[in-house]
C-alpha positions as CSV (number, residue, x, y, z in Angstrom):
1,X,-17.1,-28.9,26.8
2,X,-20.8,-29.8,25.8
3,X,-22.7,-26.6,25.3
4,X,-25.7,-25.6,27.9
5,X,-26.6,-26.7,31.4
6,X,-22.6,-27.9,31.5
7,X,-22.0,-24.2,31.2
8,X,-23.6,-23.1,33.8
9,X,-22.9,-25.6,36.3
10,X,-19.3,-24.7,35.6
11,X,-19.8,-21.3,36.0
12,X,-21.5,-21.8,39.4
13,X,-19.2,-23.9,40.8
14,X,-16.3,-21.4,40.2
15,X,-17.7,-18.0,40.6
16,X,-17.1,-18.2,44.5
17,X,-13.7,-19.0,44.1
18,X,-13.1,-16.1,42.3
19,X,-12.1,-12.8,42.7
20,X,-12.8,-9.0,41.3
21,X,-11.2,-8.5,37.9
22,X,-11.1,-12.2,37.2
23,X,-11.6,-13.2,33.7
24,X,-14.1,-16.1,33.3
25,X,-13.3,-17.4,29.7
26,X,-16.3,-20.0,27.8
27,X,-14.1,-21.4,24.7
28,X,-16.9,-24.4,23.5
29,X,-19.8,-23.9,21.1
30,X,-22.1,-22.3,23.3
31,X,-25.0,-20.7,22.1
32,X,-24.5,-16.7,21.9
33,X,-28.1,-16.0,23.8
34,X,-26.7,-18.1,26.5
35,X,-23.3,-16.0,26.5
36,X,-25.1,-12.8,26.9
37,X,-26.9,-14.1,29.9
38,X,-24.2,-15.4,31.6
39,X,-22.2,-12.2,31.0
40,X,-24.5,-10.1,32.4
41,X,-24.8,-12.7,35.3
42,X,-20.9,-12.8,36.3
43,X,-19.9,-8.8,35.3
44,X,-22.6,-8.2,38.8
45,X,-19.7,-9.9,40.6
46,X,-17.4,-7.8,38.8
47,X,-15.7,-10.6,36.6
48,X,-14.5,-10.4,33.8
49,X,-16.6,-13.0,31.4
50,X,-15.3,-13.7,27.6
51,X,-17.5,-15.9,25.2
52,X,-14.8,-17.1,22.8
53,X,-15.6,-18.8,19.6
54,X,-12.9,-21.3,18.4
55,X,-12.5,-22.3,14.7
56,X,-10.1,-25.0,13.6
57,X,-10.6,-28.8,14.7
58,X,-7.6,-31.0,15.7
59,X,-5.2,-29.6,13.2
60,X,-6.2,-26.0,14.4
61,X,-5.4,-27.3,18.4
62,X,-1.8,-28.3,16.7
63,X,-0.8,-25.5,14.6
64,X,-3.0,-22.3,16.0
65,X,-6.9,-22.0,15.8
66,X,-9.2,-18.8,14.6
67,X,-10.2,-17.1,17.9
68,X,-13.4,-14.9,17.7
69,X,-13.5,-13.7,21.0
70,X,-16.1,-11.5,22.5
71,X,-17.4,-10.7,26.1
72,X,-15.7,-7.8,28.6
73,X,-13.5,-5.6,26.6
74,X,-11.4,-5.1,29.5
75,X,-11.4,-8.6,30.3
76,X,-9.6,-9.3,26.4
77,X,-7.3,-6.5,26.9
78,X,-5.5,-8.3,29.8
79,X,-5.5,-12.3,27.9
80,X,-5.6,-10.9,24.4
81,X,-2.0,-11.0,23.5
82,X,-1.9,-14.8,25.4
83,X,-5.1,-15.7,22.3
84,X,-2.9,-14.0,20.2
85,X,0.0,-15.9,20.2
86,X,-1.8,-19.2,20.2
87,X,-3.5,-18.1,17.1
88,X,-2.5,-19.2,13.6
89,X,-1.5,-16.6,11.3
90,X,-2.6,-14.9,8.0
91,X,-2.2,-11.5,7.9
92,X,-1.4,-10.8,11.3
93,X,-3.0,-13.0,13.8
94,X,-6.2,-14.9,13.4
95,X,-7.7,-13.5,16.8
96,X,-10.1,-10.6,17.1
97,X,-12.4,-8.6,20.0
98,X,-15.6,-8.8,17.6
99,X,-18.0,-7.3,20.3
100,X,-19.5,-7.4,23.9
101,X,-21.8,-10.0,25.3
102,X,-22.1,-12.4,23.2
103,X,-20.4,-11.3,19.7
104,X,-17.6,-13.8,19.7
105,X,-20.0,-17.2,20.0
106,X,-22.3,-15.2,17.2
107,X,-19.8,-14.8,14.5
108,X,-18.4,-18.6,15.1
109,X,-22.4,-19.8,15.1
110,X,-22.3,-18.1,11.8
111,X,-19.1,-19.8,10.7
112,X,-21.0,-22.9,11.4
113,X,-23.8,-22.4,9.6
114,X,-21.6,-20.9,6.3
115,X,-19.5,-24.2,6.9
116,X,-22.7,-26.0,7.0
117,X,-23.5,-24.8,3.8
118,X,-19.9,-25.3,2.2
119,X,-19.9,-28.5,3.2
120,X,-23.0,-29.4,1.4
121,X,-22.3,-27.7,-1.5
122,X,-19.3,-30.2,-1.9
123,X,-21.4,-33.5,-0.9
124,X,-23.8,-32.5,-4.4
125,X,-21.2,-31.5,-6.7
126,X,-19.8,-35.6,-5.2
127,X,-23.2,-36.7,-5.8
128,X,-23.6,-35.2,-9.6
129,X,-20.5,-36.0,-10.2
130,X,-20.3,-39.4,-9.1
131,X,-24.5,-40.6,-8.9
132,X,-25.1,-38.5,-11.6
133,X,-22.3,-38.6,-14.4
134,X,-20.9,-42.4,-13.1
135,X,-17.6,-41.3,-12.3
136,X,-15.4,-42.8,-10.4
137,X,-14.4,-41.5,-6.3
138,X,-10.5,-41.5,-8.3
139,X,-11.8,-39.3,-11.4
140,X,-14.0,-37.3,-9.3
141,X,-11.2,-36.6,-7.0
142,X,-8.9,-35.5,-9.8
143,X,-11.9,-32.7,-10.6
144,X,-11.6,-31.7,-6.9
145,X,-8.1,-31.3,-6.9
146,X,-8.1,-29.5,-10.2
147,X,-10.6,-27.1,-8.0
148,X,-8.3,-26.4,-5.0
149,X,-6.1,-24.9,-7.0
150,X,-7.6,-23.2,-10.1
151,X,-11.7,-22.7,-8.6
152,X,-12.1,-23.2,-4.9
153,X,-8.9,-22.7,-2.9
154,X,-10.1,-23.4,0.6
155,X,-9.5,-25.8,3.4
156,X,-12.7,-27.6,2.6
157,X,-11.8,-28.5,-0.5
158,X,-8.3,-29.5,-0.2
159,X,-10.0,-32.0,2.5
160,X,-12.5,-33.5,0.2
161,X,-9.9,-34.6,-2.2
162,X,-8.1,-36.3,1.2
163,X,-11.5,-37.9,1.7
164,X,-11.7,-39.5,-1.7
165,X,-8.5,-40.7,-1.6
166,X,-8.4,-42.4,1.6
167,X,-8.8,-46.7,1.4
168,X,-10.7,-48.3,3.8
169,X,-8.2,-51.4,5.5
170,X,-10.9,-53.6,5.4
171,X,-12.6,-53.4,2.0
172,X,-9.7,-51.8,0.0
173,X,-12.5,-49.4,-1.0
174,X,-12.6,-45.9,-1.3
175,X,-13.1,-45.4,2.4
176,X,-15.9,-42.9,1.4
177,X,-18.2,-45.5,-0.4
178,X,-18.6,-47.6,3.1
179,X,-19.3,-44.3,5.3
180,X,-23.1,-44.5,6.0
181,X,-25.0,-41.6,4.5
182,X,-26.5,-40.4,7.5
183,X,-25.1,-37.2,8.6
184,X,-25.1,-36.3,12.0
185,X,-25.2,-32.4,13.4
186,X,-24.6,-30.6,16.7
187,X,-26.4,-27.7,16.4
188,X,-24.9,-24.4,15.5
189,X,-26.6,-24.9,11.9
190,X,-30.0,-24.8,13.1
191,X,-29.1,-22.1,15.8
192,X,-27.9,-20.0,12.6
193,X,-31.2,-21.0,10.7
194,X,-33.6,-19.9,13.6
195,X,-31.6,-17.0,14.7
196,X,-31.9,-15.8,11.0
197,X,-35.7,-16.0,11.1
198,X,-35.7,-14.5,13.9
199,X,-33.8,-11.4,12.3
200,X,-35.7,-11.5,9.1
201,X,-32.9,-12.2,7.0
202,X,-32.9,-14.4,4.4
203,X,-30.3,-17.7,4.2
204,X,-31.9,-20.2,2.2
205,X,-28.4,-22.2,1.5
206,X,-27.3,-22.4,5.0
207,X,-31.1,-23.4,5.5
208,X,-31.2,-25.9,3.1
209,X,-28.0,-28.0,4.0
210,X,-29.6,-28.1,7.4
211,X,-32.3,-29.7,6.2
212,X,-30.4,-31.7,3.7
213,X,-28.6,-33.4,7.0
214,X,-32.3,-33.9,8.5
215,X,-33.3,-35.4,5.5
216,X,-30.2,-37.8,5.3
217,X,-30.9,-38.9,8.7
218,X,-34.1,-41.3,7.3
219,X,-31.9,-43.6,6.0
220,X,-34.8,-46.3,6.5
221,X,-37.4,-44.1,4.8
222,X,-35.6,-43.2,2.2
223,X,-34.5,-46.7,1.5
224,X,-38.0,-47.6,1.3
225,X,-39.2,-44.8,-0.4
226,X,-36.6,-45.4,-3.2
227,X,-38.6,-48.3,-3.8
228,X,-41.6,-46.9,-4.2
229,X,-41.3,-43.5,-5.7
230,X,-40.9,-42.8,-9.7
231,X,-38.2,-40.4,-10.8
232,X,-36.7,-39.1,-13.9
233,X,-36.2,-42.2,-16.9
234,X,-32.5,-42.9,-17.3
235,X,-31.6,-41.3,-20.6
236,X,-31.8,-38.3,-18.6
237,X,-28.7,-39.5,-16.6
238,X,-26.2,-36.4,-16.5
239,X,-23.4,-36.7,-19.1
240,X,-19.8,-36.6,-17.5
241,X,-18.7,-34.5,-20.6
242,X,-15.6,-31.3,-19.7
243,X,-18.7,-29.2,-20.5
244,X,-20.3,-30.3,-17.7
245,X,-17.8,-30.5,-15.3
246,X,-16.8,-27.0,-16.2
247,X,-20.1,-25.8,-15.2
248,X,-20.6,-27.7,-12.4
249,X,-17.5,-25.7,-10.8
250,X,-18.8,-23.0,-11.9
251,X,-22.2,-23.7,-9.6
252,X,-20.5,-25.0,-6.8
253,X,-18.2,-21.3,-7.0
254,X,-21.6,-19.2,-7.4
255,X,-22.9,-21.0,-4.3
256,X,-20.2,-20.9,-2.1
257,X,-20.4,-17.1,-2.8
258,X,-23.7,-16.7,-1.4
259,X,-22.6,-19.2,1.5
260,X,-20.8,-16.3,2.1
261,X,-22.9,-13.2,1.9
262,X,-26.1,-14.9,3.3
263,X,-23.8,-15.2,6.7
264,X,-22.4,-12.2,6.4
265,X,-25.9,-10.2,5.8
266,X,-26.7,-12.1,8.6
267,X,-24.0,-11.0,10.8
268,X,-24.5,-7.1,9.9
269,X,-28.1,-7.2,10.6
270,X,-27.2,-9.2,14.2
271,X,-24.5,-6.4,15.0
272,X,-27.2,-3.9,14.4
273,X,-30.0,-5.8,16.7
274,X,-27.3,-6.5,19.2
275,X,-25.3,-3.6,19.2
276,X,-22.2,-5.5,18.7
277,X,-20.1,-3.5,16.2
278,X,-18.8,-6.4,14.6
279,X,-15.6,-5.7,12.3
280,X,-16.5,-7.7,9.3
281,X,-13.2,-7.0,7.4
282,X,-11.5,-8.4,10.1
283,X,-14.3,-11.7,10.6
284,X,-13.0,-12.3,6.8
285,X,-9.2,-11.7,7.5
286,X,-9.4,-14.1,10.8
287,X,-11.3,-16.5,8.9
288,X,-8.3,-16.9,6.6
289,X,-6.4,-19.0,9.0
290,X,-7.0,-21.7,11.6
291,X,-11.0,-21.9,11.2
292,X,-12.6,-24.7,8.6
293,X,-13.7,-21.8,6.1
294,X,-10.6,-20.7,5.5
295,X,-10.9,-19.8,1.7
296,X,-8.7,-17.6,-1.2
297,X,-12.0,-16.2,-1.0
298,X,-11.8,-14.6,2.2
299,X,-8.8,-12.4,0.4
300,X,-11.3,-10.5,-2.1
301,X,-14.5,-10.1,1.0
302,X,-11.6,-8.9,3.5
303,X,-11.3,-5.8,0.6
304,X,-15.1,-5.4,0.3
305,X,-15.4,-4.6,3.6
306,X,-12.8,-2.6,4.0
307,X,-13.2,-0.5,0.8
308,X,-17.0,-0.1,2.0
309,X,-17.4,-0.8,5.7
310,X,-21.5,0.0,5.6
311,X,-21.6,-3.0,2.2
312,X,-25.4,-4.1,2.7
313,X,-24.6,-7.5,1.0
314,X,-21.2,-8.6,-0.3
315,X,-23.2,-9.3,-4.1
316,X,-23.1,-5.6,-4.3
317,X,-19.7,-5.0,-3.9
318,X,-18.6,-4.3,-7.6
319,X,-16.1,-7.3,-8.1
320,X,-18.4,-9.7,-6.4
321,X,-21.5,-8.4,-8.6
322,X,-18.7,-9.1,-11.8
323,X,-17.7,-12.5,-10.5
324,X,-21.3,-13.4,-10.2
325,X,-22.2,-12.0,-14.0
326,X,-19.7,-14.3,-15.4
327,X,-21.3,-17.4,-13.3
328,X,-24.3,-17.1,-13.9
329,X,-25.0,-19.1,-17.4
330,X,-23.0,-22.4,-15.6
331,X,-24.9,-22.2,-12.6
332,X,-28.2,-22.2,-14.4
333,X,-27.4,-25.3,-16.6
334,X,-26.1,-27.3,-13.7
335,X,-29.4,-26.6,-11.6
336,X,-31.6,-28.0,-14.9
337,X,-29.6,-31.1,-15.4
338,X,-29.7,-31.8,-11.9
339,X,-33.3,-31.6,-11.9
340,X,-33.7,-33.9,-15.1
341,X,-32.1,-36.3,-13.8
342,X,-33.2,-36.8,-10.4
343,X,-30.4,-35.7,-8.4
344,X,-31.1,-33.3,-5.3
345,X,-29.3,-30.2,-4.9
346,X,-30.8,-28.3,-2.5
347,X,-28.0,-26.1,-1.3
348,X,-27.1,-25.3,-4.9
349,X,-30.9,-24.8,-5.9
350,X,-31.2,-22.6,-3.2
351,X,-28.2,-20.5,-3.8
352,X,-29.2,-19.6,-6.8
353,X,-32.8,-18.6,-6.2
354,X,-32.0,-16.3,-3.5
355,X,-29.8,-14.9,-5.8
356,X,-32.7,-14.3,-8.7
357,X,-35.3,-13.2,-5.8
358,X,-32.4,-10.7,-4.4
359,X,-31.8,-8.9,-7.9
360,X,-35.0,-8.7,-8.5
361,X,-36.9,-5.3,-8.7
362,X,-40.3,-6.9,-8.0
363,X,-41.3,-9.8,-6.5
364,X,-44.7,-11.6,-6.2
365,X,-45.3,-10.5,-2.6
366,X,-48.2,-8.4,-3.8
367,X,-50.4,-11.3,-4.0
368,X,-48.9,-12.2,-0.9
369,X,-50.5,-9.2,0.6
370,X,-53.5,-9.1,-1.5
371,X,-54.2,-13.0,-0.2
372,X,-53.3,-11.6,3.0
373,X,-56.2,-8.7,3.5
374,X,-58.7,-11.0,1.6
375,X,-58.7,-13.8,4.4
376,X,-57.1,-12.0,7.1
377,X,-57.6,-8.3,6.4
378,X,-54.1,-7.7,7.4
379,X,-54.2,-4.7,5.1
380,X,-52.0,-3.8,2.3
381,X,-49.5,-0.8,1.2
382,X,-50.0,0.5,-2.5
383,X,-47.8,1.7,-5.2
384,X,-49.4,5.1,-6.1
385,X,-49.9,6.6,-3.0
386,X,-49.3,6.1,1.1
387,X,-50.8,4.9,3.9
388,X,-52.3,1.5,4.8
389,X,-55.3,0.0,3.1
390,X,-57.7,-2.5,3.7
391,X,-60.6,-3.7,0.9
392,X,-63.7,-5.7,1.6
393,X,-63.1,-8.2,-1.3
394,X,-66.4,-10.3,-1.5
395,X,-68.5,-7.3,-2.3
């Protein structure tokens, strides 16, 4: 069902068919501001409502979704071994009370918008790989497949080699190379971008691949701006050498990494506004069946949280913080040959400055201020001693 006035008109034209201790259940994309109201609207009538985020696509509606279900405690309790057999399965079953009100459509926005992020990640290691080095869609998907197994194990992955594969009837092309590169979007990343502005925390890669899909959507302006903007001269091309490819994995690894902890940050910060008490050991062990993030990865996050249940960021937990040390180099190079030669990689850029600005001790943000209190007088803290300050600059 199409998220938003659908909803509602639903919901109105069954709420007086219904009875106390009903359960009212909302299992489409709906945003989780719009869950919240509508919970608080139907619990006056003494129904049950659950918000219910679903993860998994057609083959999840075949073999068992991810079920993030939030709403009326009470209301779960009586449908939650029903969810829990339809479920798919990895380490128990992949559905989970994560909250009231509106919990279970938050964590799946967030899926999104980490989904979002993964799947641009994959779309510029395609375009350096391919745009970039001249390989081939066959060569590159060898590389991907090599990264299924050894790199990236995830869904997303194993799918992007099925996508390279695939010959279009018609051309007896790689089916990929006749897809229009205009992506199209319905929502839940943007909802995950505002919603983390509206929190104050930071998710610059899930932010990025939103834009990235805006940005692909000017097919027209960007096919006539190709024609009339300089970029880098052509003996900057990237070579497709094992070095390179290496690295490349390497960057795409890193990023995916922060995908991660950017959404999960998010999510702690959201359970705290929100009161939710989300679980996030168990967000990572649902996530490892059904949903389109499904990841190895999940395995070693699932263990973060539950070693240390109050983790800030995931980048701190010690094997995350190792894994990251031995990335780093790789991700680095990538991100400078992709800028000599021309080739965006926004997601991947991105990734890897939030990382630099979050280890860092010290930021520029003192000019910030300083600029700040000179146009504005906003005022300013200091370093050596409390309180707030304000100085009259132009004398």
């Amino acid at each position: 069902m199409t998220a938003g006035p659908a909803v509602d008109a639903t919901i109105a034209s069954l709420v007086g068919s219904l009875s106390r201790e009903d359960i009212l259940m909302d299992g489409g994309n709906s945003y989780f501001q719009d869950t919240e109201r509508r919970f608080a609207q139907v619990e006056k009538e003494a129904i049950h409502y659950l918000g219910i985020g679903v993860s998994g696509g057609e083959e999840g509606a075949l073999k068992g979704p991810c079920i993030m279900a939030g709403g009326s405690r009470e209301g779960f309790d009586h449908v939650g071994a029903m969810l829990s057999n339809i479920a798919a399965q990895a380490d128990g079953t992949c559905c989970q009370f994560l909250g009231s009100g509106g919990a279970g459509h938050y964590v799946k926005m967030v899926h999104n918008g980490i989904e979002y992020a993964i799947i641009q990640i994959i779309a510029e290691a395609y375009d350096l790989l391919t745009r970039g080095a001249g390989l081939t869609n066959q060569q590159v998907h060898a590389i991907f497949k090599n990264w299924s197994t050894v790199k990236m194990n995830s869904f997303l992955m194993e799918i992007a080699t099925e996508v390279l594969s695939k010959k279009d009837q018609d051309t007896k092309l790689p089916l990929v190379s006749v897809i229009l590169d205009r992506a199209q979007q319905k929502g839940t990343g943007k909802w995950t971008s505002q919603n983390a502005m509206d929190l104050g925390i930071p998710t610059p890669t899930i932010d990025a691949s939103v834009t990235a899909r805006n940005i692909s959507a000017l097919k027209d302006e960007r096919v006539y701006a190709s024609t009339r903007l300089k970029g880098p001269i052509p003996e900057n091309a990237v070579k497709p050498t094992e070095r390179f490819v290496e690295a490349l994995g390497d960057a795409a690894q890193a990023s995916i990494i922060i995908s991660y902890a950017q959404g999960f940050h998010l999510m702690r910060a959201a359970s705290e506004e929100y009161r939710y008490n989300i679980p996030f050991a168990e967000v990572a062990r649902i996530w490892k069946g059904g949903c389109i993030i499904r990841a190895k990865l999940l395995d070693p996050i699932n263990h973060a949280y539950n070693s240390n249940p109050s983790l800030q960021n995931l980048l701190l937990d010690p094997e995350f913080t190792a894994a990251m040390s031995g990335l780093d180099n790789n991700w680095r190079e990538i991100v400078v040959q992709a800028k000599k030669a021309g080739i965006p990689t926004s997601a991947i850029d991105a990734s890897l400055d939030y990382y630099d600005a979050y280890r860092s001790g010290h930021s520029p943000a003192n000019m910030i201020q300083g600029l700040r209190d000179r146009f504005g007088s906003h005022g300013y803290e200091r370093t050596d001693k409390p309180g707030h300050y304000h100085t009259n600059w132009s004398s």
